[in-house]
MIKE-753422 format. One record per residue (C-alpha): residue in three letters; x negated, y negated, z negated; residue number from 1. Coordinates in Angstrom, 2 decimals, padded with zeros to 5 digits, always signed. Layout:
// residues N
{rest=ALA	east=X	north=Y	up=Z	nr=NUM}
...
// end
This chain:
// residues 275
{rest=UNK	east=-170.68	north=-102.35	up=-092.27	nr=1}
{rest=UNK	east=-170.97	north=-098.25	up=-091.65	nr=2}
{rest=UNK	east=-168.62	north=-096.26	up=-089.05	nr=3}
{rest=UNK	east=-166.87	north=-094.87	up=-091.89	nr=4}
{rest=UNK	east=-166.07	north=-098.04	up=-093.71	nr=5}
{rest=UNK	east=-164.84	north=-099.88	up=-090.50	nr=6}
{rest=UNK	east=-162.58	north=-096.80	up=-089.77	nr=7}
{rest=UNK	east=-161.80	north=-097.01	up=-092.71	nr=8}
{rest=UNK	east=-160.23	north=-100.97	up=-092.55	nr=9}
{rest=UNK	east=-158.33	north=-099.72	up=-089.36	nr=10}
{rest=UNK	east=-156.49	north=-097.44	up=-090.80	nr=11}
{rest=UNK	east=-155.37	north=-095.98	up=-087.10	nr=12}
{rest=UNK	east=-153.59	north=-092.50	up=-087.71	nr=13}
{rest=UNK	east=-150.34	north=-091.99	up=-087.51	nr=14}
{rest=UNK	east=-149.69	north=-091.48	up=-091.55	nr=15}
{rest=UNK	east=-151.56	north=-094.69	up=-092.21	nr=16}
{rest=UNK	east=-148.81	north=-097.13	up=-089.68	nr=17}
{rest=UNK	east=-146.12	north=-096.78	up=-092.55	nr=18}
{rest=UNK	east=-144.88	north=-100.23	up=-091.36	nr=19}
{rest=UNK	east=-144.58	north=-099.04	up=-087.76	nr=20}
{rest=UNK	east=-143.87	north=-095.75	up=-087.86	nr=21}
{rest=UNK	east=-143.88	north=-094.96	up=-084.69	nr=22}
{rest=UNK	east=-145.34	north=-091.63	up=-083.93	nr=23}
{rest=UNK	east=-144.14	north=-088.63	up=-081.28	nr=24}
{rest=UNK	east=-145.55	north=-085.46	up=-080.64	nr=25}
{rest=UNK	east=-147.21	north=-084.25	up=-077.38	nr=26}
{rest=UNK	east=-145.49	north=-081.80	up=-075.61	nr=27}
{rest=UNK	east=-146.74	north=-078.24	up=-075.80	nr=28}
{rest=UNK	east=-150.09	north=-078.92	up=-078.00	nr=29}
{rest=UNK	east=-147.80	north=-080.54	up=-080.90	nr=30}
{rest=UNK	east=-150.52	north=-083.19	up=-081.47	nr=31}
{rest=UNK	east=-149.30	north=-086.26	up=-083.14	nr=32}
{rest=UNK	east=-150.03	north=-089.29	up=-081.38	nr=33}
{rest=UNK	east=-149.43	north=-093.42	up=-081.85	nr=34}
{rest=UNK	east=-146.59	north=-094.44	up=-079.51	nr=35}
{rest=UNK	east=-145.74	north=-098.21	up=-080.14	nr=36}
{rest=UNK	east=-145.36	north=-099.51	up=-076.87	nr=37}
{rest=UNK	east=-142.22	north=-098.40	up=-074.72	nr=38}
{rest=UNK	east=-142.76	north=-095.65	up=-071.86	nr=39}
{rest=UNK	east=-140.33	north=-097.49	up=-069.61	nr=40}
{rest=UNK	east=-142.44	north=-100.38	up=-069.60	nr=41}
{rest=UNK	east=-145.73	north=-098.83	up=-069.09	nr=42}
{rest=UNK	east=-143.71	north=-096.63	up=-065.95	nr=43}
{rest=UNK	east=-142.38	north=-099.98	up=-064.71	nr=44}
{rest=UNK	east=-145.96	north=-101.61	up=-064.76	nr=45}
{rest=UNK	east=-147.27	north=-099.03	up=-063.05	nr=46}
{rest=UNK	east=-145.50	north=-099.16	up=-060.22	nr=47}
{rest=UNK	east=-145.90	north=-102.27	up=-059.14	nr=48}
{rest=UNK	east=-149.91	north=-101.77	up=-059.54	nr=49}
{rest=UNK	east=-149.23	north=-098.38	up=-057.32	nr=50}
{rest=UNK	east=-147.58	north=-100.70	up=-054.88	nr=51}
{rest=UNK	east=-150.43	north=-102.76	up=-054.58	nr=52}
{rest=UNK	east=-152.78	north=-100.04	up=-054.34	nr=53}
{rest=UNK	east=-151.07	north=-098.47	up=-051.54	nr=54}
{rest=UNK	east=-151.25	north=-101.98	up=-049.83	nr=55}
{rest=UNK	east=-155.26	north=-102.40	up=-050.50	nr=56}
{rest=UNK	east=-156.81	north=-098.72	up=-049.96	nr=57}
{rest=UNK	east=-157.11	north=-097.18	up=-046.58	nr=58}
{rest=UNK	east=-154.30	north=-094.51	up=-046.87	nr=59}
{rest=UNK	east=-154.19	north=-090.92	up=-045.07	nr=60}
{rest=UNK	east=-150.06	north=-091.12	up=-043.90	nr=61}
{rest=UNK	east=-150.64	north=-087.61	up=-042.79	nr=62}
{rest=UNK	east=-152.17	north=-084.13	up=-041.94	nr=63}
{rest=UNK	east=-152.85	north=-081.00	up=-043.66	nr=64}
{rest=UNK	east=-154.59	north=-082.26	up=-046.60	nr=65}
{rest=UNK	east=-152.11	north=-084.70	up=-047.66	nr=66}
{rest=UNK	east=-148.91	north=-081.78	up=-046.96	nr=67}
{rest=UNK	east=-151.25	north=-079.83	up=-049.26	nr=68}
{rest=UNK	east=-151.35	north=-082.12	up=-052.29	nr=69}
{rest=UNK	east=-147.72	north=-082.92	up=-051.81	nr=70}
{rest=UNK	east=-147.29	north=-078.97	up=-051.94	nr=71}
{rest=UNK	east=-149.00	north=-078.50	up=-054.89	nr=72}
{rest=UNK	east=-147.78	north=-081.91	up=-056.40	nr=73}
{rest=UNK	east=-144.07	north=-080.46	up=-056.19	nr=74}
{rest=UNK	east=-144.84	north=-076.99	up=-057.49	nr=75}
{rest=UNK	east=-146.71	north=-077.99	up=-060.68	nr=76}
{rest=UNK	east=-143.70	north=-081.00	up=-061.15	nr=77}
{rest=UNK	east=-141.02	north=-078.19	up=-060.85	nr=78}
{rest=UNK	east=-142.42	north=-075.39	up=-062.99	nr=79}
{rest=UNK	east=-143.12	north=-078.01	up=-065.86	nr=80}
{rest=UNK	east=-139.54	north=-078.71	up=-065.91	nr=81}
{rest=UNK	east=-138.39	north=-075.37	up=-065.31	nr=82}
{rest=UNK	east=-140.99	north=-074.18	up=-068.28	nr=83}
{rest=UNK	east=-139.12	north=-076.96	up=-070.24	nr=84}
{rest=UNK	east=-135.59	north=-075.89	up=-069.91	nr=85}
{rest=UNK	east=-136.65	north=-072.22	up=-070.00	nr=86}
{rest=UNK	east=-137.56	north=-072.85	up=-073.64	nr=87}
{rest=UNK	east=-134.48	north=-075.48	up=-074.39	nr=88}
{rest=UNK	east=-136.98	north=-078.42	up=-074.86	nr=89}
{rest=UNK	east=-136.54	north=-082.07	up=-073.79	nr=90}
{rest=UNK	east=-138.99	north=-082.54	up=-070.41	nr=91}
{rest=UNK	east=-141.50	north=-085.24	up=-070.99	nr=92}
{rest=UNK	east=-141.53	north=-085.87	up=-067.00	nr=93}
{rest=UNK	east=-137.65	north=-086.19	up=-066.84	nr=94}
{rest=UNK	east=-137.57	north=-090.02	up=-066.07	nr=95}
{rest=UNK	east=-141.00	north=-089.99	up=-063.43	nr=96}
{rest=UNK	east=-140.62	north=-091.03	up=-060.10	nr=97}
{rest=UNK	east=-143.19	north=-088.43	up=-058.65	nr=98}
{rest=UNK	east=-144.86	north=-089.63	up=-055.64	nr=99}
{rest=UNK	east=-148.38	north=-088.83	up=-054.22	nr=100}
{rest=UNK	east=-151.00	north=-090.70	up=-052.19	nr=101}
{rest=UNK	east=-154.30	north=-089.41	up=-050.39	nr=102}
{rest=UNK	east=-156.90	north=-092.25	up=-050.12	nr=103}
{rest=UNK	east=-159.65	north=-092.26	up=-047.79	nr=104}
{rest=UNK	east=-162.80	north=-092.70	up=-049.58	nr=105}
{rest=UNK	east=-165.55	north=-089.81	up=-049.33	nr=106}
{rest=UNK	east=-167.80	north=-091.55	up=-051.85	nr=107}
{rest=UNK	east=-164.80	north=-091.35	up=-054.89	nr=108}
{rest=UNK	east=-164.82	north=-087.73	up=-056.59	nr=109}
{rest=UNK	east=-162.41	north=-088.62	up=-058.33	nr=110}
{rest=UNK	east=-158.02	north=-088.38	up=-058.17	nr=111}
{rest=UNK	east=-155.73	north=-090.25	up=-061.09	nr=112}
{rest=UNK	east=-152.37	north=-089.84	up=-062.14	nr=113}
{rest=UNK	east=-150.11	north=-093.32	up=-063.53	nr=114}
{rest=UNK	east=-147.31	north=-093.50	up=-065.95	nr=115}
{rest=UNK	east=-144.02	north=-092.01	up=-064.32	nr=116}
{rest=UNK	east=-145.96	north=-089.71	up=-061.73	nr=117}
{rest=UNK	east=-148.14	north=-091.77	up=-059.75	nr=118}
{rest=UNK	east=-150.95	north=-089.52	up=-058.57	nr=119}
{rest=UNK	east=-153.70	north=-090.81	up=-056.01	nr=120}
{rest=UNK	east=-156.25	north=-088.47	up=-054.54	nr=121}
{rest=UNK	east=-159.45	north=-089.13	up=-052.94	nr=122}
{rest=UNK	east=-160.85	north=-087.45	up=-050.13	nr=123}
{rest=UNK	east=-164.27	north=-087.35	up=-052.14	nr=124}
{rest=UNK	east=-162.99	north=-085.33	up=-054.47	nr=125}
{rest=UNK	east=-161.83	north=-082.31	up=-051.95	nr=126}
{rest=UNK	east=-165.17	north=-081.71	up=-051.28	nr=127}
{rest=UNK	east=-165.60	north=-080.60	up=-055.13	nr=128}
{rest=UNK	east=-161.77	north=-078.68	up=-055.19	nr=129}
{rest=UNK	east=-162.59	north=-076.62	up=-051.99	nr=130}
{rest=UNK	east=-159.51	north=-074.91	up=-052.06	nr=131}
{rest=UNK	east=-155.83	north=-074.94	up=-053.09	nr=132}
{rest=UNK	east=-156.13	north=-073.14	up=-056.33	nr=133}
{rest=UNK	east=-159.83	north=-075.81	up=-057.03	nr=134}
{rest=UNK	east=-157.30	north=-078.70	up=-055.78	nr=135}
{rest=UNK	east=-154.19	north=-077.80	up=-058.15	nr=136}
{rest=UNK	east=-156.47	north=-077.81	up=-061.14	nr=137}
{rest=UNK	east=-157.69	north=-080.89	up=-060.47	nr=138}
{rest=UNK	east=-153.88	north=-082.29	up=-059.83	nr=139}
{rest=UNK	east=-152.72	north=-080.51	up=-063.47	nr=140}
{rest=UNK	east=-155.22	north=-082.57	up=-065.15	nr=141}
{rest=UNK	east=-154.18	north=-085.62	up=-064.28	nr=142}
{rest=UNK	east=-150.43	north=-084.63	up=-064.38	nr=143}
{rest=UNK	east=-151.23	north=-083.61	up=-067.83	nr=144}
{rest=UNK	east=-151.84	north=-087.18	up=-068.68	nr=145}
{rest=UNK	east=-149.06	north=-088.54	up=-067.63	nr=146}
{rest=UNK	east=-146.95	north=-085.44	up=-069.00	nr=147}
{rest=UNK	east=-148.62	north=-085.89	up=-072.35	nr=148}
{rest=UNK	east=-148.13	north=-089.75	up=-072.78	nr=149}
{rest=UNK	east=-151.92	north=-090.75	up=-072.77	nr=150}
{rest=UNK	east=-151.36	north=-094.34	up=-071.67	nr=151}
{rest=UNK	east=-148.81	north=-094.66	up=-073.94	nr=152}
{rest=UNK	east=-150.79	north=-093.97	up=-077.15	nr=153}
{rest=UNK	east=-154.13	north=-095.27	up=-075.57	nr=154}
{rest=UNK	east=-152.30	north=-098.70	up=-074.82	nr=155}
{rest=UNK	east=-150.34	north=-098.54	up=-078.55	nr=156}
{rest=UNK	east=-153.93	north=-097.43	up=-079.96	nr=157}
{rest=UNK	east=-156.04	north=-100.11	up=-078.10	nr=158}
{rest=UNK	east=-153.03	north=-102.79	up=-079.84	nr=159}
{rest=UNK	east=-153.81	north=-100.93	up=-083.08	nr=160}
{rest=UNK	east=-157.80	north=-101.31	up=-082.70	nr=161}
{rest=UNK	east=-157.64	north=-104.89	up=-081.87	nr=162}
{rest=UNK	east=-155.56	north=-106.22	up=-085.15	nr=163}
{rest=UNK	east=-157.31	north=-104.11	up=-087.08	nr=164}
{rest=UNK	east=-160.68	north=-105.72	up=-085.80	nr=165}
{rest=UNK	east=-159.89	north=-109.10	up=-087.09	nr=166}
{rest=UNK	east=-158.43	north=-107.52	up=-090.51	nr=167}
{rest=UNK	east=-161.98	north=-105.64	up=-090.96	nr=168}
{rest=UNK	east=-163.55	north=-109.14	up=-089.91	nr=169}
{rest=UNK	east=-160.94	north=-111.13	up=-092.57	nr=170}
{rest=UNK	east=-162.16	north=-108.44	up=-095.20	nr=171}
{rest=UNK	east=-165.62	north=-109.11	up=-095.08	nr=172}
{rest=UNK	east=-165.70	north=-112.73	up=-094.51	nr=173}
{rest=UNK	east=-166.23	north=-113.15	up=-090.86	nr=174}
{rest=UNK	east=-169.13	north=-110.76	up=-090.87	nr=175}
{rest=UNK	east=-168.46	north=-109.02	up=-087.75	nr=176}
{rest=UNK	east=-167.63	north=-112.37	up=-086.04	nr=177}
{rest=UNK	east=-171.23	north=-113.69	up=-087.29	nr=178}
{rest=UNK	east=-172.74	north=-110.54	up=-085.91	nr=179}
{rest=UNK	east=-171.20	north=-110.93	up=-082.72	nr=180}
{rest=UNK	east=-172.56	north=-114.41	up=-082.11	nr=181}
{rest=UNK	east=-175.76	north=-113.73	up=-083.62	nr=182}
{rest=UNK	east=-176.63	north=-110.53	up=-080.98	nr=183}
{rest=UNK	east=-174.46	north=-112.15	up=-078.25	nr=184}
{rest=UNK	east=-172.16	north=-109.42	up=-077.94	nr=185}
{rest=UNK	east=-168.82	north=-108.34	up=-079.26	nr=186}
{rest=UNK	east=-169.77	north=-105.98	up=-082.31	nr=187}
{rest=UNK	east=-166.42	north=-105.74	up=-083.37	nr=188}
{rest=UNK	east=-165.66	north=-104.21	up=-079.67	nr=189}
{rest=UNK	east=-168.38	north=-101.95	up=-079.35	nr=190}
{rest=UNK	east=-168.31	north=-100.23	up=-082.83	nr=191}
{rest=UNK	east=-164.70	north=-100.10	up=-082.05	nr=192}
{rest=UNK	east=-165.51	north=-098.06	up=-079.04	nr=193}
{rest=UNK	east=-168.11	north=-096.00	up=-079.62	nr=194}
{rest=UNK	east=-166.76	north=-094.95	up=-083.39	nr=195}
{rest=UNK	east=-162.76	north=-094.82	up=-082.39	nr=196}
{rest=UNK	east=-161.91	north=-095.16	up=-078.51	nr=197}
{rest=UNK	east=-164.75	north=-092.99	up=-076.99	nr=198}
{rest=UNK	east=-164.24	north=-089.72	up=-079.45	nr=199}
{rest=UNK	east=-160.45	north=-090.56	up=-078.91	nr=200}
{rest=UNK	east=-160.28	north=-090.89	up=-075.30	nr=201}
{rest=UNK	east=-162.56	north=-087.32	up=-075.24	nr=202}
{rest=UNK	east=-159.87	north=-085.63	up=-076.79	nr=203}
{rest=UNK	east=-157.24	north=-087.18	up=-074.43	nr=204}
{rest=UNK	east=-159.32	north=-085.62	up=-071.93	nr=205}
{rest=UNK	east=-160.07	north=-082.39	up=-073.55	nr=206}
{rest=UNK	east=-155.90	north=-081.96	up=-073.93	nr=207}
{rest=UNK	east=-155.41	north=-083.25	up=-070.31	nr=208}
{rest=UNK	east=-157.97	north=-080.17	up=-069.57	nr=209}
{rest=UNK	east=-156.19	north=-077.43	up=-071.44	nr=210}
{rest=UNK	east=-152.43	north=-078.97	up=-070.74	nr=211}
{rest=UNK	east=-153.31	north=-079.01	up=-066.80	nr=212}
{rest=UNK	east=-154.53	north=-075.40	up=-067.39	nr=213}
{rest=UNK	east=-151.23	north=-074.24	up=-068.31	nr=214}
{rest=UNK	east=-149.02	north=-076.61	up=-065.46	nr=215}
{rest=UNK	east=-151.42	north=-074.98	up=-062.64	nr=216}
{rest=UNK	east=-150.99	north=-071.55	up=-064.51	nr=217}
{rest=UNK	east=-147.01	north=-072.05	up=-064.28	nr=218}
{rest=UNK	east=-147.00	north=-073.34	up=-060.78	nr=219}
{rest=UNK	east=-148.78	north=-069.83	up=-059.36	nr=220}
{rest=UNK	east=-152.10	north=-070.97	up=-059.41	nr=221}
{rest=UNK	east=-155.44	north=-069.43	up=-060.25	nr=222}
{rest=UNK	east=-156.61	north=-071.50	up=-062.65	nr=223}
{rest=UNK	east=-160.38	north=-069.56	up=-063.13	nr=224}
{rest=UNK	east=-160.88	north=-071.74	up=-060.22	nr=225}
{rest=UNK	east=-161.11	north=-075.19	up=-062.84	nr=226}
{rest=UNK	east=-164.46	north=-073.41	up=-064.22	nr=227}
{rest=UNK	east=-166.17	north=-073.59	up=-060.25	nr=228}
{rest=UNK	east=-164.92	north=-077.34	up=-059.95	nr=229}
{rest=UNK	east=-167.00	north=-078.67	up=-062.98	nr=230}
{rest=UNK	east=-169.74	north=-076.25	up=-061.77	nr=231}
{rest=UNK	east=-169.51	north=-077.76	up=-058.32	nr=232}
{rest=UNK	east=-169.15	north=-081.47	up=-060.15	nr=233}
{rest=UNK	east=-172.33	north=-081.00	up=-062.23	nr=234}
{rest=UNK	east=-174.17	north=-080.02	up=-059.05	nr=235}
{rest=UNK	east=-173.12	north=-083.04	up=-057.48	nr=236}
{rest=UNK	east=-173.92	north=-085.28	up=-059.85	nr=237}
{rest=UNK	east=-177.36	north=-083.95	up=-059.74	nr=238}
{rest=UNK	east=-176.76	north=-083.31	up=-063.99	nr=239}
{rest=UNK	east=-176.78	north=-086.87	up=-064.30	nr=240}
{rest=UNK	east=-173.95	north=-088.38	up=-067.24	nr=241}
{rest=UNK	east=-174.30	north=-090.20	up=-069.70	nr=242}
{rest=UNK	east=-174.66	north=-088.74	up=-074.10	nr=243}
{rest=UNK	east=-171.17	north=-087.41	up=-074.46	nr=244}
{rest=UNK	east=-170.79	north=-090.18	up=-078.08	nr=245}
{rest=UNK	east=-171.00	north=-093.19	up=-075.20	nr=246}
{rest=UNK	east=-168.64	north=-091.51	up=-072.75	nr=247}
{rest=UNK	east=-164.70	north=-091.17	up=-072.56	nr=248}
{rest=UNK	east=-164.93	north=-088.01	up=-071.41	nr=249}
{rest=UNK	east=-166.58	north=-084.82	up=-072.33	nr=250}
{rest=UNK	east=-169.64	north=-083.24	up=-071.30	nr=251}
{rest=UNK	east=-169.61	north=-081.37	up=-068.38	nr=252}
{rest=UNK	east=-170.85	north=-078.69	up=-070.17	nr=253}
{rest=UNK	east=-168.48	north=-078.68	up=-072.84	nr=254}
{rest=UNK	east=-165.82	north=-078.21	up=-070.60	nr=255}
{rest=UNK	east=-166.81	north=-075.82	up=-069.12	nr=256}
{rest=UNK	east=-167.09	north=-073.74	up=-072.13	nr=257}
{rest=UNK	east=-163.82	north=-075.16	up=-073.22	nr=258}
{rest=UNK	east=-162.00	north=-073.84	up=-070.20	nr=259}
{rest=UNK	east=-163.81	north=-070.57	up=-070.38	nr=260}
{rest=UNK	east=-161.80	north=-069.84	up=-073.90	nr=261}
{rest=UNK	east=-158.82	north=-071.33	up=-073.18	nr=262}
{rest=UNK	east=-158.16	north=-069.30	up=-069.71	nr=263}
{rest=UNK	east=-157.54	north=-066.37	up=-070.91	nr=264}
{rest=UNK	east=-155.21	north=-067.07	up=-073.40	nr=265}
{rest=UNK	east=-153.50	north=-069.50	up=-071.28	nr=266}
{rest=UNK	east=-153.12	north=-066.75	up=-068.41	nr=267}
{rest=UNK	east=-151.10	north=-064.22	up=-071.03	nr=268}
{rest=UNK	east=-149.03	north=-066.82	up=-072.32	nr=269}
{rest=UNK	east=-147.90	north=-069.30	up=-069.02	nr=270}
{rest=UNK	east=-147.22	north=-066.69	up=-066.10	nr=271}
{rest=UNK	east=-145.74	north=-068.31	up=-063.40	nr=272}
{rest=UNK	east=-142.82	north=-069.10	up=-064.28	nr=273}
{rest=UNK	east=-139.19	north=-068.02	up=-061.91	nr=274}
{rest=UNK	east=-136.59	north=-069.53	up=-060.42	nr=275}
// end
């Protein structure tokens, strides 16, 4: 069976799930997006997995580097909901329970942010921010997830993918279920990632990049700096990643090219915003 065909028997978008219509709208890029699983329960999950991460990783409890990300944590949290009554809209973080975490691990360039405001940082990754202004970028990214819903739709999505796996495999007599045990490998999985999850999950990352653009912009923040960080990142990685149609995540490249047209405009239009 092609790409096309198999995307086809999914039928994922939003106009296609008549029976469930269930769709919202992401804040501030007006995207449609998939939303069949409740928020509160996602938010409620993920704090008990926090929990237990706080219990298993070697925490920092305190110094300047963990005041810092708590600094910048609160500023971008405020300004996105004083951005959000300043225009009369509902804010999307009203119901998070912010809280913030610095884990000691030099080898993880990396930071996250959970459901409800969950953020973890990694000490790896200050190496690559360098500075406050490298460090809030970073932090508006992954607030941008959660602001935006992402695990939301990519849990309601991933629901979506799986049922309409077995339909596809019902429509065409058990062919992708023959395939599967003939190469020893789920087929049905992989097409479904490389021709729907992967290109989706990019563009959850590409609107986490351009959302957290606008939260560091509001919060005072020189966001030019976001264009150095994947800079510094491809150094690091010594250009290594994989072909951007087997990753979840852009090229390093293309973001960087993404971010260069999106700062300016995103500079005129989200000042920081007053008190």
């Amino acid at each position: 069976m092609n790409r096309r065909k198999f995307i086809g028997y999914l039928g994922c978008s939003c106009g296609s799930l008549l029976f469930l219509n269930e769709c919202t709208t992401v804040a501030i890029t007006d995207r449609k997006q998939l939303a069949i699983i409740p928020e509160s329960k996602l938010n409620r999950q993920a704090e008990v997995i926090y929990e237990k991460i706080k219990r298993k990783e070697k925490l920092i409890h305190k110094g300047s580097q963990l005041d810092e990300i708590k600094e910048i944590g609160k500023n971008i949290e405020d300004s996105i909901t004083k951005y959000f009554d300043s225009i009369n809209a509902d804010d999307p973080s009203k119901n998070f329970n912010w809280e913030y975490i610095l884990i000691d691990n030099k080898k993880m360039k990396n930071a996250w942010c959970m459901p409800g405001g969950k953020i973890a940082v990694y000490t790896g990754i200050l190496k690559i921010s360098k500075n406050k202004n490298g460090l809030a970028a970073i932090m508006g990214h992954e607030i941008a997830h959660a602001v935006a819903k992402h695990s939301v739709e990519r849990a309601s999505r991933g629901l979506i993918v799986n049922i309409g796996t077995k339909v596809a495999d019902l429509a065409t007599g058990g062919k992708i279920s023959q395939a599967s045990r003939t190469v020893g490998m789920d087929v049905g999985g992989l097409l479904g990632q490389l021709g729907i999850t992967n290109p989706f999950n990019r563009k959850q990352e590409s609107e986490a990049d351009y959302l957290g653009l606008i939260f560091a912009s509001l919060a005072g923040y020189d966001i030019r700096e976001s264009i150095k960080i994947w800079e510094r990142m491809k150094e690091a990685n010594k250009g290594k990643e994989p072909p951007e149609w087997m990753s979840t995540h852009p090229s390093t490249s293309r973001r960087i090219t993404q971010l260069k047209t999106w700062i300016p405009d995103v500079i005129l239009k989200y000042p920081p915003i007053k008190s």
